[in-house]
DRENPA-3360 file (N, C-alpha, C; in nm, 2 decimals, always signed):
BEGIN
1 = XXXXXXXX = -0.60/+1.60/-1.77/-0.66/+1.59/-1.64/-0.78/+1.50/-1.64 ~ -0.77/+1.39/-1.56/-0.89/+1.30/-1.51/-1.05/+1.37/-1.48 ~ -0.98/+1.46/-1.39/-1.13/+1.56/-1.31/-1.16/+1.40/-1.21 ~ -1.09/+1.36/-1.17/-1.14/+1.23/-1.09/-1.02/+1.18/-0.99 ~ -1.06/+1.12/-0.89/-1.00/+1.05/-0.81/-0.88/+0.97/-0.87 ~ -0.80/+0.94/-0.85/-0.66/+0.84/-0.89/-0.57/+0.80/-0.81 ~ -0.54/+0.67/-0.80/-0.44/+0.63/-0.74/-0.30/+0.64/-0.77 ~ -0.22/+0.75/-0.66/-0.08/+0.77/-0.69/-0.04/+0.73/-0.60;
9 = XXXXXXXX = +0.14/+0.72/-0.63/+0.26/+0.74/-0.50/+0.23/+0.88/-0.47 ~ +0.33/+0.97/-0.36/+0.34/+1.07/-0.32/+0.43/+1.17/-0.41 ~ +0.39/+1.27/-0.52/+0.50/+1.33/-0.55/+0.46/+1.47/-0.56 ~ +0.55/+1.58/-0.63/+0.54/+1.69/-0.61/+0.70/+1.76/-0.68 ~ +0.72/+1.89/-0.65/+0.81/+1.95/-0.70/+0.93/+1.98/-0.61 ~ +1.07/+2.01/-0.61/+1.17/+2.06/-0.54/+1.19/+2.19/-0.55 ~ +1.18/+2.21/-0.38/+1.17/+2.36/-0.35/+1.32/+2.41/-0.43 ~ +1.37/+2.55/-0.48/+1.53/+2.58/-0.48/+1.59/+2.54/-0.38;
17 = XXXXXXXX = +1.59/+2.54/-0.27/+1.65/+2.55/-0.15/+1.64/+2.38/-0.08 ~ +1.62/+2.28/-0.15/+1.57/+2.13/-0.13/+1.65/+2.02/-0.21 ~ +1.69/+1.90/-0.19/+1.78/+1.80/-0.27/+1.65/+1.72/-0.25 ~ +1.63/+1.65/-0.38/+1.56/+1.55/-0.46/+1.50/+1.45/-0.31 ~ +1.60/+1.43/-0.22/+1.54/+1.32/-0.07/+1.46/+1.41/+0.00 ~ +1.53/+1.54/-0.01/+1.42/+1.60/+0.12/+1.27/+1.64/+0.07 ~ +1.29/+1.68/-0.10/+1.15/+1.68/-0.13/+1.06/+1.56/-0.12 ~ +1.10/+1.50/-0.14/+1.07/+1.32/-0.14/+1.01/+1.31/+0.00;
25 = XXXXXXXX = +1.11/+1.32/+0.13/+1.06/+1.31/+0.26/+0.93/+1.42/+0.27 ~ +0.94/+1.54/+0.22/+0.84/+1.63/+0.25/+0.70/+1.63/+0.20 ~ +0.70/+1.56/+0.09/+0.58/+1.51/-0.01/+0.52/+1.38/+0.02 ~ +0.61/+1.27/+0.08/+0.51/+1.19/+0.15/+0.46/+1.22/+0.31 ~ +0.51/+1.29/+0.37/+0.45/+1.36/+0.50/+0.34/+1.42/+0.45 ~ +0.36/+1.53/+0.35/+0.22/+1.65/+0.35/+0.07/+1.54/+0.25 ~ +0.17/+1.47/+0.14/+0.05/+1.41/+0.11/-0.01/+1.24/+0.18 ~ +0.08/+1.16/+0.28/+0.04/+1.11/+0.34/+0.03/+1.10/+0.48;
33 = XXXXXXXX = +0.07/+1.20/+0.56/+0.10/+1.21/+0.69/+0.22/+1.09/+0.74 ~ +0.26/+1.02/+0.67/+0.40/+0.92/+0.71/+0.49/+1.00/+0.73 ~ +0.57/+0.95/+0.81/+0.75/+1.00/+0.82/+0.76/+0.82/+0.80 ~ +0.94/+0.84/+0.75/+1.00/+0.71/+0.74/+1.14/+0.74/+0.79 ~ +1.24/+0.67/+0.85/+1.31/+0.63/+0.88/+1.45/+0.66/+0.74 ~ +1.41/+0.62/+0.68/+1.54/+0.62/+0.52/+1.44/+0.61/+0.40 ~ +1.46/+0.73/+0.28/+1.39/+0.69/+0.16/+1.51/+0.62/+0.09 ~ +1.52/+0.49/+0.00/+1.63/+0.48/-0.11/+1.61/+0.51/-0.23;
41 = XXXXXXXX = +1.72/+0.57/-0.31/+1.71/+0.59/-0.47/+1.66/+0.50/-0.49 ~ +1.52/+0.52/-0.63/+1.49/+0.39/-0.71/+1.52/+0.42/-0.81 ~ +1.49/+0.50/-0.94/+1.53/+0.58/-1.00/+1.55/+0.73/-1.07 ~ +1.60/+0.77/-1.15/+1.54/+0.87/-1.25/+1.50/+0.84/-1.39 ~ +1.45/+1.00/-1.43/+1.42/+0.93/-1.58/+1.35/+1.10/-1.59 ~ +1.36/+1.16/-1.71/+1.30/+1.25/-1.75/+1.19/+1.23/-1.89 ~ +1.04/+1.26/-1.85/+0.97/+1.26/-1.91/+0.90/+1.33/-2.06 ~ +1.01/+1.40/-2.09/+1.02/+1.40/-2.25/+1.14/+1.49/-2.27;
49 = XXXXXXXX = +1.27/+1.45/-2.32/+1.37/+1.50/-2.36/+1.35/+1.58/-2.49 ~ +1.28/+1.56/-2.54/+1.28/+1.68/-2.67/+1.22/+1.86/-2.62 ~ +1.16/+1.84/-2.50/+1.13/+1.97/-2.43/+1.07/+2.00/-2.34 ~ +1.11/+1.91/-2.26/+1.09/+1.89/-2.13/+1.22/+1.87/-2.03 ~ +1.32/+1.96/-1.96/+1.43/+1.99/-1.87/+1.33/+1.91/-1.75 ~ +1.31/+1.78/-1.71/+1.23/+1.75/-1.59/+1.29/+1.65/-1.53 ~ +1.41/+1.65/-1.42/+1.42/+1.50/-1.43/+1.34/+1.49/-1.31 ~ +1.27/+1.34/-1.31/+1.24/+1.30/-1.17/+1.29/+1.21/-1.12;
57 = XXXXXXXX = +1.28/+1.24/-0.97/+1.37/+1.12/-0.91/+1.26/+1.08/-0.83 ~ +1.28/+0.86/-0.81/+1.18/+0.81/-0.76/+1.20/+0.77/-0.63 ~ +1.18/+0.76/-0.46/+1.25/+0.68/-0.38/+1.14/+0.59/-0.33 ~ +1.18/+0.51/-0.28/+1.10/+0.45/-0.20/+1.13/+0.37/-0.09 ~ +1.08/+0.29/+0.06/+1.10/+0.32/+0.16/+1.05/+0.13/+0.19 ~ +1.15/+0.09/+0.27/+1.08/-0.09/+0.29/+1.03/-0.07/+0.43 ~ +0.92/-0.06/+0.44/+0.86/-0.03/+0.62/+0.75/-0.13/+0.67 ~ +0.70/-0.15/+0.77/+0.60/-0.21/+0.86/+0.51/-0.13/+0.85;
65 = XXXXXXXX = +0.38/-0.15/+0.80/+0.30/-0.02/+0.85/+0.28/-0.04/+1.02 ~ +0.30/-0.08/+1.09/+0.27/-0.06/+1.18/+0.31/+0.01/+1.25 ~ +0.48/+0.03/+1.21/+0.60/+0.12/+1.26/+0.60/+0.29/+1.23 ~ +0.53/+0.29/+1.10/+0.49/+0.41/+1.07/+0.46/+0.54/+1.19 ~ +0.51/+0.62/+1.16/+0.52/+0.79/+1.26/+0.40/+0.84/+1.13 ~ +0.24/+0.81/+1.16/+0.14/+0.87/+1.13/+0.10/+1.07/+1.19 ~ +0.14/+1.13/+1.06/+0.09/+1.26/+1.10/-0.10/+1.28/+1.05 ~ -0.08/+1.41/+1.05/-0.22/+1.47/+1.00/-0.27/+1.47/+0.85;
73 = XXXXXXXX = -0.36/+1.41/+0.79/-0.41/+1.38/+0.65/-0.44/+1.50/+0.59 ~ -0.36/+1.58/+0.45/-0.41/+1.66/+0.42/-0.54/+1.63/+0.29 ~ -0.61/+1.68/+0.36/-0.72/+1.67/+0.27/-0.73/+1.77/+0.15 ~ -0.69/+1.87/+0.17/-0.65/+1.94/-0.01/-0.63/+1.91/-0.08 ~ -0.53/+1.76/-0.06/-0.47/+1.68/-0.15/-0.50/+1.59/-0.20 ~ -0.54/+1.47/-0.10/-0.61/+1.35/-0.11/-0.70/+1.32/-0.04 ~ -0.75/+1.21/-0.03/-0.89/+1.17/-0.03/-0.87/+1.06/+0.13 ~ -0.75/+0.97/+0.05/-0.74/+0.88/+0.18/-0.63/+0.80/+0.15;
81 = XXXXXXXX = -0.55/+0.73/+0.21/-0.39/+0.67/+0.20/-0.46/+0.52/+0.24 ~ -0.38/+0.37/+0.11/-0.42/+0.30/+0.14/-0.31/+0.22/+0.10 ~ -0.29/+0.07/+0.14/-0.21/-0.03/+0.10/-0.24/-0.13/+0.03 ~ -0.15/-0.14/-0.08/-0.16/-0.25/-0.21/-0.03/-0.29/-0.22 ~ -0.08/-0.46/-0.22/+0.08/-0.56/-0.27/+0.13/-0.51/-0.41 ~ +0.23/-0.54/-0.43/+0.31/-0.51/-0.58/+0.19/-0.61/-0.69 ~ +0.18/-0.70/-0.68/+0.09/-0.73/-0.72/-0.02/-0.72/-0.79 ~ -0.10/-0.65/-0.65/-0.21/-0.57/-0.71/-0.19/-0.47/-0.76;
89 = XXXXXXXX = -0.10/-0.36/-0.75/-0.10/-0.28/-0.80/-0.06/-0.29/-0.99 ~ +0.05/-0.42/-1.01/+0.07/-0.42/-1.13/-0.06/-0.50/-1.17 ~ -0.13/-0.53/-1.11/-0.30/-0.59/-1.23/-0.34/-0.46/-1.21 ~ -0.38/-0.34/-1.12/-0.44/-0.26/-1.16/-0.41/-0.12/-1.27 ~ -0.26/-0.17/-1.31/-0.17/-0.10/-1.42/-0.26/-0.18/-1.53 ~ -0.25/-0.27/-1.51/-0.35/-0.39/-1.64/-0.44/-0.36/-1.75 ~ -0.49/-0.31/-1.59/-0.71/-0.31/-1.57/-0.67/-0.18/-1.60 ~ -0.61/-0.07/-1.66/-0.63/+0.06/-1.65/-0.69/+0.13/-1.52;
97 = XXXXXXXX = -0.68/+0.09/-1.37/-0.71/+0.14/-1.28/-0.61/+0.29/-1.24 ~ -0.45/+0.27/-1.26/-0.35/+0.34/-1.23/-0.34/+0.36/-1.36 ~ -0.35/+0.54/-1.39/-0.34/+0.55/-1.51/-0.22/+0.70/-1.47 ~ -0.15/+0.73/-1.40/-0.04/+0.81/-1.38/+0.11/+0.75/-1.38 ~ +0.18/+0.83/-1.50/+0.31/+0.77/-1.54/+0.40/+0.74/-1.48 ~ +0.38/+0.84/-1.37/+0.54/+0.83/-1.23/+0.48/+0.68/-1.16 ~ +0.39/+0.69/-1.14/+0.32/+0.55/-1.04/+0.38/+0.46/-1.12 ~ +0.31/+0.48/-1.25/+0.38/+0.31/-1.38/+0.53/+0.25/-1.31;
105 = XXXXXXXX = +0.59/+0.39/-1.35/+0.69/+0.34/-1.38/+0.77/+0.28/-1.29 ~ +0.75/+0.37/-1.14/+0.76/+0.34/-0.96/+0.77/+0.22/-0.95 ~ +0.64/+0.16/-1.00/+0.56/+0.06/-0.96/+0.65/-0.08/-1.04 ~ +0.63/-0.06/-1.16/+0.71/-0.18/-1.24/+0.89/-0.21/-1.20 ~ +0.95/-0.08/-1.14/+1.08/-0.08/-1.08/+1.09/-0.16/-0.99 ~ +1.04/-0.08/-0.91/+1.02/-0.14/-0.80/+0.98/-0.32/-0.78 ~ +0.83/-0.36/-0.89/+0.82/-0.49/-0.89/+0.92/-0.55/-0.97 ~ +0.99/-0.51/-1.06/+1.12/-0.60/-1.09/+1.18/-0.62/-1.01;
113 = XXX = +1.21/-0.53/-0.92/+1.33/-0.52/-0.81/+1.29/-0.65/-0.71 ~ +1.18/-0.65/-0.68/+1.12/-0.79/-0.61/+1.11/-0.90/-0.64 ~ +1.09/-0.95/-0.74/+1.06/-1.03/-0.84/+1.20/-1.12/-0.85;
% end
């Protein structure tokens, strides 16, 4: 644990009663206040097969912010929602700014996938 501020994507756990999209949809509402239109598969990948049963699944969403359906900010959770090019975010993987593994790896998918 940091004990500090960090820059993440939105994630979280699946309820029993929940498939991998709707936790997805529900975890960027509660931790960003967004709705979107369609999340797509980006990947999976489980974070330590020798004893860890975890898989996670990554989606992500090609939107306008301007188009965005903005709800209510939970502040229990975060601090404040902000926008970074693929770019920046892979120098701030660099610079050790983004030091959370699901974000890494989100992040590098995803900018291959652009690239």
């Amino acid at each position: 644990m940091i004990d500090d501020f960090s820059l993440e994507i939105p994630g979280g756990s699946v309820s029993y009663d929940e498939t991998s999209l709707s936790a997805a949809n529900r975890e960027l509402y509660e931790e960003t206040g967004y709705k979107v239109d369609k999340l797509n598969h980006l990947l999976d990948y489980f974070p330590g097969l020798d004893n860890v049963d975890n898989r996670t699944s990554i989606f992500y969403s090609e939107i306008k912010k301007q188009k965005l359906d903005l709800g209510p900010l939970n502040t229990n959770e975060i601090k404040s929602v902000s926008w970074y090019s693929i770019k920046e975010c892979i120098d701030m993987i660099k610079k050790g700014v983004i030091l959370d593994v699901m974000t890494i790896v989100a992040l590098l998918k995803i900018g291959k996938k652009i690239v």
